[in-house]
Every structure is written in C-alpha cells, then in structure tokens.
C-alpha positions, -999 to +999 in steps of 0.1 A: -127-515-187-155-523-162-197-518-177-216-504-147-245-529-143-279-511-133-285-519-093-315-544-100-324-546-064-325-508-060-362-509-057-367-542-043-392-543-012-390-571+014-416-575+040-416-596+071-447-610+090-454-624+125-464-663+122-482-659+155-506-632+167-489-632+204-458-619+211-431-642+221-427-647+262-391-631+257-378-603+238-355-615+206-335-600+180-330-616+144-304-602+118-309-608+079-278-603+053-293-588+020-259-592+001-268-603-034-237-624-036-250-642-008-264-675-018-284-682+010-298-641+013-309-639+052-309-658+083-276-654+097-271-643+131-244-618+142-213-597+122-216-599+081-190-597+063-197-580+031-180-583-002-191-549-014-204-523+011-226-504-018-244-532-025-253-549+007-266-546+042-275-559+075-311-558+088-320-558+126-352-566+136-360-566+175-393-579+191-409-571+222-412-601+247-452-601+267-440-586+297-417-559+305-381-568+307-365-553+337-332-537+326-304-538+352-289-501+367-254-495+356 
C-alpha cells in the first residue's frame, strides 16, 4: 500500500529578479522546470518532460526588448 506524502512544496514561493535595471536590446523568453525530481530544478530551455504531472510544472517568463519589435502580417 502506497502512504500519501504531504505536497511539501505546496506553499513554496519562488521569485525572480532583473540583474540589470535596463531592459535587454531584444526581447527573450526563459523556461524553468519546477519538477522536484529534477536535480538540477530550472534552467532548461524548451519541452519538459515530467515524471509526474501533479507535482511539476513549466514556467515561462518573457521580457520585453528596448524597442518595439515589429511583428510580421500573416
């Protein structure tokens, strides 16, 4: 028989703050893996595989670049 563990990162709170005032001269987008499995816990760019979908997650973060980025017209 399996012993539910209590989730122990259920109320865990992760912040993230810009090294530099200035914003970067183009836009980027970084990707961090909060699996608890995962030895190495953030960092990796593109598709995650998880182990257990309950207990992990992927995190987007996107930042503006200085100037406006023209977008292309479909």
């Amino acid at each position: 028989s399996k012993n539910p563990k209590p989730d122990q990162n259920a109320e865990a709170e992760n912040s993230l703050k810009l090294k530099s005032g200035a914003l970067q001269q183009a836009p980027f987008t970084v990707y961090f893996a909060c699996d608890p499995k995962s030895p190495a816990g953030g960092g990796m760019s593109g598709r995650v595989e998880a182990s257990d979908p309950k207990k992990s997650c992927l995190v987007q973060v996107s930042v503006f670049s200085q100037q406006p980025t023209p977008v292309p017209d479909s």
